[in-house]
Every structure is written in structure tokens, then in C-alpha cells.
C-alpha positions as a Python dict, from the first residue, in 0.01 Angstrom:
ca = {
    (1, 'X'): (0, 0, 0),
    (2, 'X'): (-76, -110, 335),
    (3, 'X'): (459, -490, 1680),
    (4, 'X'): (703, -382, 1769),
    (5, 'X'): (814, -646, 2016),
    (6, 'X'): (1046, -298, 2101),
    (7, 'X'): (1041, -130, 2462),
    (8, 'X'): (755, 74, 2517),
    (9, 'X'): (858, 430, 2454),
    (10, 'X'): (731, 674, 2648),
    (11, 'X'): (542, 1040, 2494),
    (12, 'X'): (660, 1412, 2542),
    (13, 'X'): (371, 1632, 2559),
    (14, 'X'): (367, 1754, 2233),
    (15, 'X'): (296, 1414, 2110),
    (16, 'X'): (451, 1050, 1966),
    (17, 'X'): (483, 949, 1648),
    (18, 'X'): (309, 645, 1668),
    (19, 'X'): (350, 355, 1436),
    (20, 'X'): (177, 77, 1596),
    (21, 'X'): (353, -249, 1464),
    (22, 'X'): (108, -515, 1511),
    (23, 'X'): (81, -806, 1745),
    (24, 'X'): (386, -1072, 1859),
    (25, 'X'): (297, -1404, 1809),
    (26, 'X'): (289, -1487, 2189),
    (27, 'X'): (41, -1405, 2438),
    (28, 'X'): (145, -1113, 2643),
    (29, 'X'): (-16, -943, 2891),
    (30, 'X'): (-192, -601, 2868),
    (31, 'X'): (-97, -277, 3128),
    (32, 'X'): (-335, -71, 3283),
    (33, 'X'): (-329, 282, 3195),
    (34, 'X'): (5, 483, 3256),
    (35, 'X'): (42, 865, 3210),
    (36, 'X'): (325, 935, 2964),
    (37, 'X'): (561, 1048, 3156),
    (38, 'X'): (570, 695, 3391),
    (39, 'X'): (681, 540, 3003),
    (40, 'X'): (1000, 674, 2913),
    (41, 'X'): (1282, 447, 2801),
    (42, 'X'): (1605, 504, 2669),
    (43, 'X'): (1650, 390, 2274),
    (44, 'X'): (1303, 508, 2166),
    (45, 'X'): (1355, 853, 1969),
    (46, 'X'): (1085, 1108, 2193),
    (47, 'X'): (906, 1314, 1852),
    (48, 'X'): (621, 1334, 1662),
    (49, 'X'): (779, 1249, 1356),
    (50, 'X'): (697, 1596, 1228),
    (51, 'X'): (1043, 1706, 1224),
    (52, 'X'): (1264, 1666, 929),
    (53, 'X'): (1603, 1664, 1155),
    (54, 'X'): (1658, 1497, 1506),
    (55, 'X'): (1919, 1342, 1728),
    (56, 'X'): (2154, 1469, 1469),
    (57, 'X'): (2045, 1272, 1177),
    (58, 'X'): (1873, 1429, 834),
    (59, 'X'): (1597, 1324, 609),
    (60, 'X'): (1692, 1461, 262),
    (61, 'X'): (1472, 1359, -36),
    (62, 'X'): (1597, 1449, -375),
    (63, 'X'): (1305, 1617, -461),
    (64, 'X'): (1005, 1698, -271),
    (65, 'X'): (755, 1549, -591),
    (66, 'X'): (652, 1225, -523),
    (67, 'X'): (745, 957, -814),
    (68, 'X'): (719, 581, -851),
    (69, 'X'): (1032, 595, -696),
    (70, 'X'): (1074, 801, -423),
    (71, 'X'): (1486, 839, -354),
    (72, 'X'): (1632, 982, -14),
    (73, 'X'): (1917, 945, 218),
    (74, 'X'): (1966, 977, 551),
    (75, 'X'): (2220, 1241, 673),
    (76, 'X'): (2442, 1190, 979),
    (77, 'X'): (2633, 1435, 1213),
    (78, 'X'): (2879, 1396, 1067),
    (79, 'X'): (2748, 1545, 715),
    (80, 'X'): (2735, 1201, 538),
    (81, 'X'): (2461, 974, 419),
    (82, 'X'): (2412, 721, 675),
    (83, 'X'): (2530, 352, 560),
    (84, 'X'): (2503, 111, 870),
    (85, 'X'): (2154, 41, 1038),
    (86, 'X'): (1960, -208, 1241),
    (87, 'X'): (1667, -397, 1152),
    (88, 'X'): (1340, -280, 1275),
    (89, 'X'): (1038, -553, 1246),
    (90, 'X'): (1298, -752, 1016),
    (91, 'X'): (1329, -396, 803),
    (92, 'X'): (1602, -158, 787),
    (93, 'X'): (1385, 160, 696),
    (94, 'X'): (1008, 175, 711),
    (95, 'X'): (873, 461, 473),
    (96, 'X'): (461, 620, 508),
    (97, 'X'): (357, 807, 265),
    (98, 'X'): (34, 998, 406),
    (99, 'X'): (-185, 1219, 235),
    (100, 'X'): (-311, 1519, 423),
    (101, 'X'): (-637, 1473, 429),
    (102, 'X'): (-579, 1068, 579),
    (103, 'X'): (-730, 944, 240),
    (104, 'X'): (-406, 792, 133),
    (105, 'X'): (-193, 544, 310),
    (106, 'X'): (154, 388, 183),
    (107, 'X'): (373, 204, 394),
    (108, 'X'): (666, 23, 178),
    (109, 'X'): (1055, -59, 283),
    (110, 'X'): (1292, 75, 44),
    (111, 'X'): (1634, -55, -83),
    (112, 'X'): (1937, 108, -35),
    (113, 'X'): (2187, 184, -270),
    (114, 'X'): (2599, 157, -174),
    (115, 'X'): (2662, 545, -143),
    (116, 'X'): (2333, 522, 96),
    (117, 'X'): (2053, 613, -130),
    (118, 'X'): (1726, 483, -35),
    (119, 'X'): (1481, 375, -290),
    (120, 'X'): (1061, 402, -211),
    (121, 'X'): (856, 184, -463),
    (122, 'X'): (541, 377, -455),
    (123, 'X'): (197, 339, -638),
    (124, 'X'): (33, 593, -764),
    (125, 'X'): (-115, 824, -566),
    (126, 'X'): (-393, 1116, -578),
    (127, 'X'): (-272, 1439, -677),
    (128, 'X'): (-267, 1630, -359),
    (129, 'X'): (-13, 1747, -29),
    (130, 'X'): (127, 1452, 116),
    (131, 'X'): (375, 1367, 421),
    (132, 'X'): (685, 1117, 380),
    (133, 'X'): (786, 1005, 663),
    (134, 'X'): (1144, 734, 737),
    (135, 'X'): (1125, 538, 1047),
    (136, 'X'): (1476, 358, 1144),
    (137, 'X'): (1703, 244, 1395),
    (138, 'X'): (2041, 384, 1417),
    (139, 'X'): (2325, 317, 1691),
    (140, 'X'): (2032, 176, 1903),
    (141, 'X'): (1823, 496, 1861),
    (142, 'X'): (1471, 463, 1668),
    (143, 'X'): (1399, 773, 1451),
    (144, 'X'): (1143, 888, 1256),
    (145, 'X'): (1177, 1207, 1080),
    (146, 'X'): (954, 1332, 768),
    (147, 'X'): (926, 1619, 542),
    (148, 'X'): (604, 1749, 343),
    (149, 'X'): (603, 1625, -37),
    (150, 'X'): (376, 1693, -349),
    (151, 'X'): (211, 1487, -610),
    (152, 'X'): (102, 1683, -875),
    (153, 'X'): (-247, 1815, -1057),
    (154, 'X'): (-524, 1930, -950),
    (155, 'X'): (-606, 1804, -578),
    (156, 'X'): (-965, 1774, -414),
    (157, 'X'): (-978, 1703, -25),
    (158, 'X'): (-1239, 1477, 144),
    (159, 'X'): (-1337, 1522, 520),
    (160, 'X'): (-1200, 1262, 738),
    (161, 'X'): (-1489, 950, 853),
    (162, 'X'): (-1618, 1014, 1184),
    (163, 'X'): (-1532, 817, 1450),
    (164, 'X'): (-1659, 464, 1428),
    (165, 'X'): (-1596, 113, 1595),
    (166, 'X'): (-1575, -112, 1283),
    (167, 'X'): (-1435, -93, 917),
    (168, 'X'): (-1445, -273, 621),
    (169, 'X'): (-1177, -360, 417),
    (170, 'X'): (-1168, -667, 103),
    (171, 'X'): (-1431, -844, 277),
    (172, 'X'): (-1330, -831, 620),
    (173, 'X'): (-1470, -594, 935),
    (174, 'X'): (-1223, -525, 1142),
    (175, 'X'): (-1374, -387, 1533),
    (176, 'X'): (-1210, -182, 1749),
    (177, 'X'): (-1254, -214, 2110),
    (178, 'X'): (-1105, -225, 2465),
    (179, 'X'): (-1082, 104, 2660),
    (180, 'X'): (-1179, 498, 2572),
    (181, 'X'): (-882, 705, 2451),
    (182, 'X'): (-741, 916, 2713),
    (183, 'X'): (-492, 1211, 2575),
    (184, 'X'): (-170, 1143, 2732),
    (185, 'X'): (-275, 788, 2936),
    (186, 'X'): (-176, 435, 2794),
    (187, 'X'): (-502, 196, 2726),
    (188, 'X'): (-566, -108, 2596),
    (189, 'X'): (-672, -98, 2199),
    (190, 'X'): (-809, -430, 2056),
    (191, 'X'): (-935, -508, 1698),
    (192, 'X'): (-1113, -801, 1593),
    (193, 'X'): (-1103, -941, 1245),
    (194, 'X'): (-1330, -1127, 1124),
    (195, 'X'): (-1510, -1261, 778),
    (196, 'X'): (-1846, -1354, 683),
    (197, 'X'): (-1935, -1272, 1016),
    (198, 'X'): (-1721, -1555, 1237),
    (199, 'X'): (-1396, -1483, 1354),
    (200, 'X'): (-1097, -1573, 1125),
    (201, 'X'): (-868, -1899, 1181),
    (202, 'X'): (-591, -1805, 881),
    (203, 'X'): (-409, -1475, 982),
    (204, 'X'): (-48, -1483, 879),
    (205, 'X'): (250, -1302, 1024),
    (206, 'X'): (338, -1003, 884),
    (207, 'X'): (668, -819, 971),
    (208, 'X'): (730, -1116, 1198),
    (209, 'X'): (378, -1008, 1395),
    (210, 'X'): (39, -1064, 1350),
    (211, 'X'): (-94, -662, 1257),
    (212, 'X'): (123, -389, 1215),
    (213, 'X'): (-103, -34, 1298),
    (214, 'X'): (-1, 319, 1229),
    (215, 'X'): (-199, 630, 1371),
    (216, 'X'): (-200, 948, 1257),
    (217, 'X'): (-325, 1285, 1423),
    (218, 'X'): (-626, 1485, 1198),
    (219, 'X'): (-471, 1830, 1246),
    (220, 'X'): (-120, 1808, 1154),
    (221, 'X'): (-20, 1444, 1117),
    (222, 'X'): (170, 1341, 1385),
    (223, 'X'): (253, 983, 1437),
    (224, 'X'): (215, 778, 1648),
    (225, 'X'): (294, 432, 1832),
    (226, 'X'): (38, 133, 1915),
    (227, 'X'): (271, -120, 2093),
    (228, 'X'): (133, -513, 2013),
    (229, 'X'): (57, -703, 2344),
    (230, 'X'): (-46, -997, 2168),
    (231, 'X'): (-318, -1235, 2030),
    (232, 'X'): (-590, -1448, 2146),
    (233, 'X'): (-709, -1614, 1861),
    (234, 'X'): (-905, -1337, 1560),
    (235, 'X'): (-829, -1026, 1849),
    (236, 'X'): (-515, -846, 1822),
    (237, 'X'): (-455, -615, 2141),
    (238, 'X'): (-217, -309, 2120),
    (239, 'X'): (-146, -58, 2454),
    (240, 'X'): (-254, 252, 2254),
    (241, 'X'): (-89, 570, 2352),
    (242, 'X'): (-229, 919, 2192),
    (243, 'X'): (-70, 1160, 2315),
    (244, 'X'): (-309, 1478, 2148),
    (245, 'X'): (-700, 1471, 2184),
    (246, 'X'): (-911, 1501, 1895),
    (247, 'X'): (-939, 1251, 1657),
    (248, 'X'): (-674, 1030, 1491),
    (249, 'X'): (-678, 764, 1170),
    (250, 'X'): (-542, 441, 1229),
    (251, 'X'): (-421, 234, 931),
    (252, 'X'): (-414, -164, 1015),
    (253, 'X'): (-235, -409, 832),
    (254, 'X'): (-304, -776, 804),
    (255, 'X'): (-228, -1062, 638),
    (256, 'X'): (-421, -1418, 504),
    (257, 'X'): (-385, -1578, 234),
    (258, 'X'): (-37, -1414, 119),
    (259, 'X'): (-222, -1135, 101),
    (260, 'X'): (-180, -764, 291),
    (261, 'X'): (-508, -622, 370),
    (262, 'X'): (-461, -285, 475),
    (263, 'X'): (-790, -121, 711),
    (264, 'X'): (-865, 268, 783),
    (265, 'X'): (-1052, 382, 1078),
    (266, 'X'): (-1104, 709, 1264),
    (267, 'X'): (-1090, 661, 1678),
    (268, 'X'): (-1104, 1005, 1905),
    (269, 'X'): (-941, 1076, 2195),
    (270, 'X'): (-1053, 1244, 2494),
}
């Protein structure tokens, strides 16, 4: 199961996919807040990664029922499956699998096949309504388009954890701090890891970064981005945009040990 050293992309009103790829190794420094429409730059696709079809390009799944292995392509203007693209965070296609109540989390890089036939390696997940979503770069362009998917039998939904400031995941608490979400405005997001209750010396790049961190809105999924601005020792910081108010889930991914942790915690924004 369970950052983008990437331009800063700026937020349409209806909201950003955010997928908030953890922290560069380097020490960068943080912006103050910035209303969305000061952040647009060209390459950066402007959605919410609701939509199944932008900028010309297609996610098709051959089936909408989730399976161990989830197989798609990517459909160009042109009407054929898209062959050629460019490494995001060291990846050529990031894939989420999201349940729709925010209790389920998957975030794995498939393979791609010759005729341009990607290949998800799932685990198993709770029978319930879920959201696949394919983030990529293509001709310079990042996309992320997603469709809604099923995995069978009988499906219970669980409310979604209030907002809180820390979270525990395989021994670790992970605290998030810096400023208050503001709908629409750029602010500073930290989270502190630590173990035992002292700050941790071992984390361990991950996708070339330190954290990768994905947030998703609690009403109808949209995602969104968390851009790293770098480390200072056990805190990661992240310019957080959320574009929506109400409350979002952020998934955080770490690494020690060889091992991905992968964190869940609800934040609100105002």
C-alpha cells in the first residue's frame, strides 16, 4: 500500500488534484501564502483528477472491478494507447486506488506492456466503491485522470476521523503542523516523525524524496497536491494548497529501515 521537486502548479477554483510527493533532499525555503490564481504554471495539468478524460488523453480500464491486477491504458488524441512517457518522481505512471469512504489507500506504479497496457499490482482490498486514479507526464504535461471502480461483496462504510494533529502508524506518530488551512491560499504544512517519543535519525528516500503525501477531499475525492519544500532533520515541510474547504485525508508515506510506512490523517480547511 502506501516531492515533487516539479513547478508549483497553480489551482482552478473547482479544485487540484493534489498528490503531495514528499520532501527533496535539500533544504529549500518555504513561501508565504499565495491565492491560487498568483500559482499558475504552464506543464502542470489544472483538474481535480475527477475527470476520466483531459487535455485529450483517456483513462480506459478494462473493467471497472478491481483485481490483483488492475490493467488500463492510456488513450491519446489520436485514438491510440499512449506508448512514450516521462518519468515522474523516477516513475512513469503513479496509480491510487482510494476507497470512498478514505478507509483505503493504494498507491503502486504499474508496468507497461508493448501495445501500452498498464499493469496495477494491487492487494486486496475491502469490498466497497472505490476511485482509480493514473497520474503521468506526457509531452511535458502532468495528468491525472480517474474513473470510479468496484470491489465486490457486501460493503460497510466507516465515518471519516475527525480532524486531528497527530497519527499513528507501525510505531511511529507522525504531527502535523505549520499554518491553518485556508481554501484557495498556499500555507506551509509540516509533519514531524518521530519514534519512541524522540525525533527519528534513519529516514530513507523514497521516490528520490524524503515523504511523498497525497490528499484527498471528504465529499467527492478530489486530489490534490502538497509540493515538498524540504527537510530539517525528523520535519518534512510541504506548501499545502486545498483548494475546497471542509475537511480532507492526507495519506503520508515514509521510509526507514527499507521499509514504507504509510500514515492517514484528517486536516480541515477553512
Amino acid at each position: 500500500m502506501f516531492t515533487i521537486t516539479r513547478a508549483l502548479a497553480a489551482v482552478v477554483a473547482a479544485g487540484l488534484l493534489t498528490a503531495a510527493c514528499g520532501s527533496a533532499p535539500d533544504h529549500m525555503a518555504s513561501m508565504p501564502p499565495t491565492t491560487s490564481s498568483a500559482m499558475s504554471m504552464p506543464g502542470m495539468a489544472m483538474t481535480d483528477g475527477l475527470a476520466a478524460e483531459s487535455g485529450g488523453y483517456r483513462f480506459e480500464p478494462a473493467s471497472t472491478t478491481v483485481s490483483a491486477s488492475f490493467r488500463f491504458r492510456i488513450v491519446g488524441p489520436d485514438g491510440r494507447a499512449v506508448t512514450e512517457f516521462e518519468p515522474e518522481q523516477t516513475k512513469l505512471m503513479h496509480f491510487y486506488l482510494v476507497r470512498s469512504d478514505l478507509t483505503g489507500f493504494q498507491h503502486v506504479h504499474p508496468t507497461m506492456a508493448a501495445d501500452g497496457t498498464w499493469t496495477a499490482p494491487l492487494s486486496a482490498a475491502e469490498p466497497g466503491s472505490y476511485r482509480a486514479y493514473t497520474q503521468f507526464v506526457v509531452k511535458g504535461t502532468d495528468e491525472v485522470l480517474s474513473q470510479p471502480v468496484t470491489v465486490p461483496g457486501a460493503a460497510t462504510t466507516s465515518a471519516l476521523a475527525a480532524p486531528a494533529a497527530t497519527t499513528e502508524v507501525d510505531g511511529y506518530t507522525l504531527t502535523v503542523g505549520g499554518d491553518k488551512p485556508m481554501a484557495g491560499m498556499t500555507h506551509k504544512l509540516t509533519i514531524a516523525v518521530a519514534k519512541d517519543g524522540q525525533p527519528v535519525t534513519d529516514l530513507q528516500p523514497y521516490l528520490d524524496t524524503y515523504a511523498h503525501l497525497t490528499a484527498f477531499h471528504a465529499t467527492d475525492l478530489a486530489f490534490a497536491h502538497l509540493h515538498p519544500q524540504g527537510r530539517e532533520g525528523s520535519t518534512l515541510s510541504f506548501e499545502a494548497m486545498l483548494p475546497k474547504p471542509g475537511d480532507w485525508r492526507l495519506f503520508i508515506q515514509f521510509q526507514t529501515g527499507g521499509v514504507l510506512h504509510t500514515g492517514a490523517v484528517t486536516v480541515s480547511a477553512g
